[in-house]
Biopython code that builds the backbone (N, CA, C, O; Angstrom):
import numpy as np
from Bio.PDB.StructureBuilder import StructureBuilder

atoms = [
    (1, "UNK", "N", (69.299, -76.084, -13.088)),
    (1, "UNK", "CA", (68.376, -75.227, -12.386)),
    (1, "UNK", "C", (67.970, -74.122, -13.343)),
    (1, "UNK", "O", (68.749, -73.790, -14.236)),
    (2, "UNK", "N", (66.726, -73.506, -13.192)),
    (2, "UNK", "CA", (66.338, -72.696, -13.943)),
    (2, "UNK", "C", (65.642, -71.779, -13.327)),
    (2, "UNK", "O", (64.845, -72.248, -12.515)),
    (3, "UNK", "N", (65.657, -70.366, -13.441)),
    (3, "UNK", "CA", (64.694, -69.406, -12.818)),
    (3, "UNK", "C", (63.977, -68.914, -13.748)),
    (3, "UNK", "O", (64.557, -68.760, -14.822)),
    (4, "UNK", "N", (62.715, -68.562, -13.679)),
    (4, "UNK", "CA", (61.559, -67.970, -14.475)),
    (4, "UNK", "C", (60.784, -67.285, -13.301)),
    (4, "UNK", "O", (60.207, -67.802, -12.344)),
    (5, "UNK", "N", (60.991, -65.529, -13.772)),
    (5, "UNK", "CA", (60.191, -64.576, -13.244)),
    (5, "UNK", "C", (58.738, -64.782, -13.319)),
    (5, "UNK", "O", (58.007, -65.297, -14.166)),
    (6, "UNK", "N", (58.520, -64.176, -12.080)),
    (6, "UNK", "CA", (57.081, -64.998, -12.034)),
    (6, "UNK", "C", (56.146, -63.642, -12.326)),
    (6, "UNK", "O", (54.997, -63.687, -11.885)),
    (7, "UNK", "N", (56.536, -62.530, -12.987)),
    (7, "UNK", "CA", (55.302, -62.002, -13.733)),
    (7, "UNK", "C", (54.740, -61.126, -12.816)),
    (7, "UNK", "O", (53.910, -60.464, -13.439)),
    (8, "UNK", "N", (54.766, -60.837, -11.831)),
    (8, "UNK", "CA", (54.189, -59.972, -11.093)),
    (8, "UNK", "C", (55.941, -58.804, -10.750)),
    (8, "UNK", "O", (57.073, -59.053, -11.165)),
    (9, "UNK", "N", (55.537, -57.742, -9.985)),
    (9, "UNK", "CA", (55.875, -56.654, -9.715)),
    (9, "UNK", "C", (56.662, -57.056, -8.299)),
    (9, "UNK", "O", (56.798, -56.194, -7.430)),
    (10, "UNK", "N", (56.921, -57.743, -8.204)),
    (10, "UNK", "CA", (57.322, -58.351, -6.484)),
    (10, "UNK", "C", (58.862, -58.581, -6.731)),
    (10, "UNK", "O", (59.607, -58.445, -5.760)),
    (11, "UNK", "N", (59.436, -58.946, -8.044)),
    (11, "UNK", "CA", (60.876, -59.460, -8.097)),
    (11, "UNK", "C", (61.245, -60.603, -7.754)),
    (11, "UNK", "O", (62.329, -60.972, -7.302)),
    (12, "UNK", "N", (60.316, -61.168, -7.977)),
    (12, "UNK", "CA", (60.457, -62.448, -7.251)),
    (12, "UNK", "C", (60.884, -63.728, -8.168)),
    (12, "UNK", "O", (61.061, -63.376, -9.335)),
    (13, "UNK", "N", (60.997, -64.476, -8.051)),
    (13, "UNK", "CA", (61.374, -65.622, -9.485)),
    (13, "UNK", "C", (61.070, -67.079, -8.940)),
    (13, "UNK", "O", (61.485, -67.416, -7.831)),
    (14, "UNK", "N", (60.243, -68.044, -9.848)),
    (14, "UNK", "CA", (59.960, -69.057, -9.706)),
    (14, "UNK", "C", (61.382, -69.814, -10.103)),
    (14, "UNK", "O", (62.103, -69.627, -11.083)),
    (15, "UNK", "N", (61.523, -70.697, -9.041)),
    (15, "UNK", "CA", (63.292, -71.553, -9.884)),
    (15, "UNK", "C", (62.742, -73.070, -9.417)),
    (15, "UNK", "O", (62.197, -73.350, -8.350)),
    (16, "UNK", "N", (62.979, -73.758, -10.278)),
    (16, "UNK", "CA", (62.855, -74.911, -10.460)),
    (16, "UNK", "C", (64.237, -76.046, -10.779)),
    (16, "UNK", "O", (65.055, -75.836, -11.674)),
    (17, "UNK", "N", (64.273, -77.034, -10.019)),
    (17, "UNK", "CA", (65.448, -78.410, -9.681)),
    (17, "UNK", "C", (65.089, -79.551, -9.726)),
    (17, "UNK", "O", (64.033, -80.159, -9.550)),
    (18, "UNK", "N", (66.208, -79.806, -10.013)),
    (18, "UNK", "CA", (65.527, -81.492, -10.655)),
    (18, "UNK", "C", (66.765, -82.341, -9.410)),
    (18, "UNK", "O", (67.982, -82.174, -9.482)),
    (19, "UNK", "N", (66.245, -82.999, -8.620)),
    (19, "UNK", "CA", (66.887, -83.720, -7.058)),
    (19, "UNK", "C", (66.163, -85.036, -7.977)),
    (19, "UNK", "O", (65.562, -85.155, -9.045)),
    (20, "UNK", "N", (66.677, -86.022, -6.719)),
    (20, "UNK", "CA", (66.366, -87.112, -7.189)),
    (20, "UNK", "C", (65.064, -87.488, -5.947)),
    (20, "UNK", "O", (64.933, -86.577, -5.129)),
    (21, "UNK", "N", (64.309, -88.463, -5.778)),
    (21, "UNK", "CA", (63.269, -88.412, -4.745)),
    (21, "UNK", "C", (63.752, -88.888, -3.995)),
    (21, "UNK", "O", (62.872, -89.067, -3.153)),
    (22, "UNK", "N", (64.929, -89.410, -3.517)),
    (22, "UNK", "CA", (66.071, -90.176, -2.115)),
    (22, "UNK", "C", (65.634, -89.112, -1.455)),
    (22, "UNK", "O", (64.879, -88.954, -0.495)),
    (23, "UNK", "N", (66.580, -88.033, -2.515)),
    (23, "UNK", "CA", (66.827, -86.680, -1.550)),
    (23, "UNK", "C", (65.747, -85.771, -1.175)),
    (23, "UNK", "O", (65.788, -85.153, -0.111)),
    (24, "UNK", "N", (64.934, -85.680, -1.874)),
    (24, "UNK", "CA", (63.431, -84.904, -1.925)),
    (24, "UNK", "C", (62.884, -85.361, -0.702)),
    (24, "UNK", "O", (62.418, -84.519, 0.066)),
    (25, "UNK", "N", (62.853, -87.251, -0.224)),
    (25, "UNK", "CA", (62.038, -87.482, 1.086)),
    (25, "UNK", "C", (62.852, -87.461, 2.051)),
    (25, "UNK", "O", (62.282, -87.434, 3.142)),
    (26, "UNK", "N", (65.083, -87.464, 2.133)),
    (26, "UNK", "CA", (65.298, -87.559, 2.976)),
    (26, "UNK", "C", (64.707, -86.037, 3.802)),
    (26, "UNK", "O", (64.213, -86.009, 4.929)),
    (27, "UNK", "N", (64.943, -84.726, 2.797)),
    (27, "UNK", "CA", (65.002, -83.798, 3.159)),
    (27, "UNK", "C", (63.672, -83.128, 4.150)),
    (27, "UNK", "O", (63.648, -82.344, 5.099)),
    (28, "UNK", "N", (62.530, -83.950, 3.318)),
    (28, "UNK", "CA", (61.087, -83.401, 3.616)),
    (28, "UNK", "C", (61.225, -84.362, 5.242)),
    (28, "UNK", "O", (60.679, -83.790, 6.186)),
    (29, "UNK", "N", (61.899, -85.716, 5.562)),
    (29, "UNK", "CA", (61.961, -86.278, 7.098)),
    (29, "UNK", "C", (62.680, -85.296, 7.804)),
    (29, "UNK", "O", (62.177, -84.847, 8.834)),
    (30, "UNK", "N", (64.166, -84.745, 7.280)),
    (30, "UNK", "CA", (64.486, -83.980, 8.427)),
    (30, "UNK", "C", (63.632, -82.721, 8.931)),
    (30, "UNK", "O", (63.395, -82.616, 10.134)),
    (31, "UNK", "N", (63.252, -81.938, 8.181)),
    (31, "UNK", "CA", (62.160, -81.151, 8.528)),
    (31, "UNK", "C", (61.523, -81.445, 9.323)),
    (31, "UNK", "O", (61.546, -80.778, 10.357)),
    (32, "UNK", "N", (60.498, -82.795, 9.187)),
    (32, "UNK", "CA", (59.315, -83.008, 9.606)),
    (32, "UNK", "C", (59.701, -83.499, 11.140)),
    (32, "UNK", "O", (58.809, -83.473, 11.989)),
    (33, "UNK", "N", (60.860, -83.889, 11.448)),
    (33, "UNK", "CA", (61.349, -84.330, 12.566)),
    (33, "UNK", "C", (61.935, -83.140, 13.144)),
    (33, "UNK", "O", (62.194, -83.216, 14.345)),
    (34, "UNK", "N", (62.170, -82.175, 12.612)),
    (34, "UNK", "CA", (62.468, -80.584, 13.177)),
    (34, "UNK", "C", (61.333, -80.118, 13.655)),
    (34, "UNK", "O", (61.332, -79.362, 14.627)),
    (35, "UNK", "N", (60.103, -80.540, 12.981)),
    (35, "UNK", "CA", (58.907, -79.484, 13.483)),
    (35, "UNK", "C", (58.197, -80.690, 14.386)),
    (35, "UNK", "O", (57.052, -80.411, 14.741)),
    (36, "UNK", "N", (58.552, -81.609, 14.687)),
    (36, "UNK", "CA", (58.423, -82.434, 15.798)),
    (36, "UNK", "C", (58.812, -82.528, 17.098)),
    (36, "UNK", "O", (58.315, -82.983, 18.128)),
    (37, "UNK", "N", (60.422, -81.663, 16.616)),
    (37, "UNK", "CA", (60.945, -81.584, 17.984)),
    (37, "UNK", "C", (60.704, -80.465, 18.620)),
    (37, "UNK", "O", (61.002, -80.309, 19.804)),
    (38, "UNK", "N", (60.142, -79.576, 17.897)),
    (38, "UNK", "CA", (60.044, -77.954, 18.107)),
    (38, "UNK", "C", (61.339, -77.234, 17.638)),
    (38, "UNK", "O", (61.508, -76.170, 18.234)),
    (39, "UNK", "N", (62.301, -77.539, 16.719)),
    (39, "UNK", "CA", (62.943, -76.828, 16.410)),
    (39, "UNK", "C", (62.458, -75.931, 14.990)),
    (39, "UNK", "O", (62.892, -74.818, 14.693)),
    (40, "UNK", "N", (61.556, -76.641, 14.297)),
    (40, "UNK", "CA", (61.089, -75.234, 13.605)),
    (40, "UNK", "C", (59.196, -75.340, 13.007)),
    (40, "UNK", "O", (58.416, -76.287, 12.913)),
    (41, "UNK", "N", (59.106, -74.263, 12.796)),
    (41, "UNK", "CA", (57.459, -73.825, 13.305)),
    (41, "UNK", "C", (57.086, -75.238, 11.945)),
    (41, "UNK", "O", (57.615, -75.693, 10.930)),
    (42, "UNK", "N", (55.827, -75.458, 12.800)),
    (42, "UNK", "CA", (54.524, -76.800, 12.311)),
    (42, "UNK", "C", (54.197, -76.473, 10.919)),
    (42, "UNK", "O", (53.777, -77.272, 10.082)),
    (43, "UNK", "N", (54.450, -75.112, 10.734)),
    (43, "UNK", "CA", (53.551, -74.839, 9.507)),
    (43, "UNK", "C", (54.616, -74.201, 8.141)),
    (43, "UNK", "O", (54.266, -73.469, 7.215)),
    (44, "UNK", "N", (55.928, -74.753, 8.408)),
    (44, "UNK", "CA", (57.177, -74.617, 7.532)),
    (44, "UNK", "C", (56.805, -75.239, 6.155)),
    (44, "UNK", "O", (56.388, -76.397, 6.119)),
    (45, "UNK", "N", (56.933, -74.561, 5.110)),
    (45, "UNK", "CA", (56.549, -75.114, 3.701)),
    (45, "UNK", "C", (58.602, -75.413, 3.297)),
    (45, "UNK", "O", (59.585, -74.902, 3.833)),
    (46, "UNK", "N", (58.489, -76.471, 2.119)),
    (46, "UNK", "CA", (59.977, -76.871, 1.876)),
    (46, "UNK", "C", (60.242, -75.988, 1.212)),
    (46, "UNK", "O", (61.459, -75.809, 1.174)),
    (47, "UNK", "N", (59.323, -74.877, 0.272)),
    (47, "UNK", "CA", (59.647, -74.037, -0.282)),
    (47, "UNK", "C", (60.211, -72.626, 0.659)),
    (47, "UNK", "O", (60.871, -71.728, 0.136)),
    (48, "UNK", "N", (59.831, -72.634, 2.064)),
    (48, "UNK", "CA", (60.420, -71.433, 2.885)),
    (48, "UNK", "C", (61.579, -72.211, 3.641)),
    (48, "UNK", "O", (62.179, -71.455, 4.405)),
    (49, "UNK", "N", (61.939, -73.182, 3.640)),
    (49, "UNK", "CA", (63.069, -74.109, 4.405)),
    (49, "UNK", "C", (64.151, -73.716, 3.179)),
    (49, "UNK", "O", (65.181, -73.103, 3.457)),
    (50, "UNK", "N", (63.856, -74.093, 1.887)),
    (50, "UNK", "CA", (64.674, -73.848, 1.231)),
    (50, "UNK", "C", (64.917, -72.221, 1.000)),
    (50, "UNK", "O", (66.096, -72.012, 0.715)),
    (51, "UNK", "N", (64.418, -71.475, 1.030)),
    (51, "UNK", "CA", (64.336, -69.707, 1.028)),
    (51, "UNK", "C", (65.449, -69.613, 2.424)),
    (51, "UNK", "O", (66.450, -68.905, 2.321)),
    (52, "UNK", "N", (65.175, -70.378, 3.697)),
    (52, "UNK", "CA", (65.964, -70.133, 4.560)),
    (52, "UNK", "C", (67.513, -70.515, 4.371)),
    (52, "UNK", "O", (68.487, -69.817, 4.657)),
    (53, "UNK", "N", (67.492, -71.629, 3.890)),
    (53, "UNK", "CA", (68.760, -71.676, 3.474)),
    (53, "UNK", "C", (69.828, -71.357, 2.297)),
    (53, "UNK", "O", (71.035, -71.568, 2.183)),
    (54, "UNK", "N", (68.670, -70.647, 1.328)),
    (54, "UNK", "CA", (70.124, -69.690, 0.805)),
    (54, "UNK", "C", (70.450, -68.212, 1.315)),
    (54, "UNK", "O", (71.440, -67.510, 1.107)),
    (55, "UNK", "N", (68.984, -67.909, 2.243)),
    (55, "UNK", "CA", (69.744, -66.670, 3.145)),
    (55, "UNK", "C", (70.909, -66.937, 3.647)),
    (55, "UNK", "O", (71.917, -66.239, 3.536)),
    (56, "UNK", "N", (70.772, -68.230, 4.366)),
    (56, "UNK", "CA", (72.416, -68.730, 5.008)),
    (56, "UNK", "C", (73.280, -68.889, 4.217)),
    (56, "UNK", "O", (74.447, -68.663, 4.538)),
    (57, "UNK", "N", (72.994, -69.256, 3.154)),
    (57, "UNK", "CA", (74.214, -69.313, 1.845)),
    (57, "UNK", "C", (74.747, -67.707, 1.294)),
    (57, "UNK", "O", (75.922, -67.488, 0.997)),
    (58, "UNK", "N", (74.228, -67.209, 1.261)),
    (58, "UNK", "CA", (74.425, -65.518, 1.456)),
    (58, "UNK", "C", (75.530, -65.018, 2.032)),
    (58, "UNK", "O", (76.577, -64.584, 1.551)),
    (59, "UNK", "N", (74.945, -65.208, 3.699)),
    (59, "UNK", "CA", (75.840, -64.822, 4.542)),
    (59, "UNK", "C", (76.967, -65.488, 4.723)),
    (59, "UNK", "O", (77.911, -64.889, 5.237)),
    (60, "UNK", "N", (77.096, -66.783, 4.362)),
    (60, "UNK", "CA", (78.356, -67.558, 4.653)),
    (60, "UNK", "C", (78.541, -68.596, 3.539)),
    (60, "UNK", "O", (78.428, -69.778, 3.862)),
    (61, "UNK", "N", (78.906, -68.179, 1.821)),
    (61, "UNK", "CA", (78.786, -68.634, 1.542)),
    (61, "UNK", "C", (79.749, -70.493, 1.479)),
    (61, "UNK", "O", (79.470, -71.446, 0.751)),
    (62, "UNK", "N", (80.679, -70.399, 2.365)),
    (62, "UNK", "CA", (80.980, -71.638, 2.493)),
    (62, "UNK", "C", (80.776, -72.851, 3.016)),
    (62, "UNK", "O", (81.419, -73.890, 3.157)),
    (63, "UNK", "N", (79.367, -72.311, 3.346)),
    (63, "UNK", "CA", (78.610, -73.989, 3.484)),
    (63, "UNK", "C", (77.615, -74.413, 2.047)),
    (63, "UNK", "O", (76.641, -75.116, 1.780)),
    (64, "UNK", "N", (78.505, -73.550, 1.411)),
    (64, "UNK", "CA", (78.199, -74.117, -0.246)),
    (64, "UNK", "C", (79.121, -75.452, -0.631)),
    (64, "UNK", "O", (78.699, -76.437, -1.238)),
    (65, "UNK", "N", (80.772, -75.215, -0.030)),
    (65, "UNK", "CA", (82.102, -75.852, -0.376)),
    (65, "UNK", "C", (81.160, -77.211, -0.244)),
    (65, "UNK", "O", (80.196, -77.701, 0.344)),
    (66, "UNK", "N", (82.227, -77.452, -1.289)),
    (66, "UNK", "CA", (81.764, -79.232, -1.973)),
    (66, "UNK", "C", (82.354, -79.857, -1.081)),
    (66, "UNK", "O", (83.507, -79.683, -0.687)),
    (67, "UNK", "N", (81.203, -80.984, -0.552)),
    (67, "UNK", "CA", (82.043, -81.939, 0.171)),
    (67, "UNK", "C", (81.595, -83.437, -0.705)),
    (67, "UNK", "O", (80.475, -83.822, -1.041)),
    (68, "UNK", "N", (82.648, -83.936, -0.864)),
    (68, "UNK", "CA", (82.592, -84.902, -1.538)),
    (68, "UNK", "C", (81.783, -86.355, -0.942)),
    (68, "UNK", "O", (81.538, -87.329, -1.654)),
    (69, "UNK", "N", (81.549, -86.276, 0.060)),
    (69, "UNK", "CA", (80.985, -87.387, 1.119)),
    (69, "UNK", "C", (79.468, -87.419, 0.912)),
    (69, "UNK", "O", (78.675, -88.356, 1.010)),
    (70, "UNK", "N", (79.308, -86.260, 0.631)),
    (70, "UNK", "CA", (77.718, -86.119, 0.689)),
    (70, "UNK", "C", (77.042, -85.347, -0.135)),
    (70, "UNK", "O", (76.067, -84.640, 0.124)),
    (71, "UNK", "N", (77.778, -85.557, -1.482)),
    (71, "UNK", "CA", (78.018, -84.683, -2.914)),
    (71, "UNK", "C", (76.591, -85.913, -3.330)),
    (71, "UNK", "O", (76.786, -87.105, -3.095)),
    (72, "UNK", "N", (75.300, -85.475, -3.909)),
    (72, "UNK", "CA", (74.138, -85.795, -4.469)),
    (72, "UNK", "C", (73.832, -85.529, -5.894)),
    (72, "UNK", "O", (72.738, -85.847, -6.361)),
]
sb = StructureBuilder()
sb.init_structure("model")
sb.init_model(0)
sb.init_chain("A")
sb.init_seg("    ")
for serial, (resi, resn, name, xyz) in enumerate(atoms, 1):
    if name == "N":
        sb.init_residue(resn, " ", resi, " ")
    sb.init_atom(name, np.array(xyz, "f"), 0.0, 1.0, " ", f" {name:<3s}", serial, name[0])
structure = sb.get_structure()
């Protein structure tokens, strides 16, 4: 993984990952079946799904812990 500041005044940082595309489309179905069911808004980008979940990684970071079952 790599982060590169993205140049503006915001603090913000472009980070870039290299997944494999299994995981890239399982991830983009569960979403898309989230904003199907109404569990999260129609207009969710994977880039704010993923923003949401390292807030959660933040607060708790042990839904980081490696699980070996479903280690990618």
């Amino acid at each position: 993984m790599s982060a590169t500041p993205d140049g503006g005044e915001s603090g913000s940082r472009n980070i870039s990952i290299k997944i494999g595309d299994d995981f890239v489309e399982d991830f983009d179905r569960a979403m898309k079946r989230g904003q199907l069911d109404g569990k999260l808004p129609m207009d969710m980008s994977r880039s704010e799904a993923i923003r949401r979940l390292m807030r959660k990684a933040i607060d708790d970071p042990s839904l980081l812990a490696e699980d070996e079952e479903n280690r990618q």
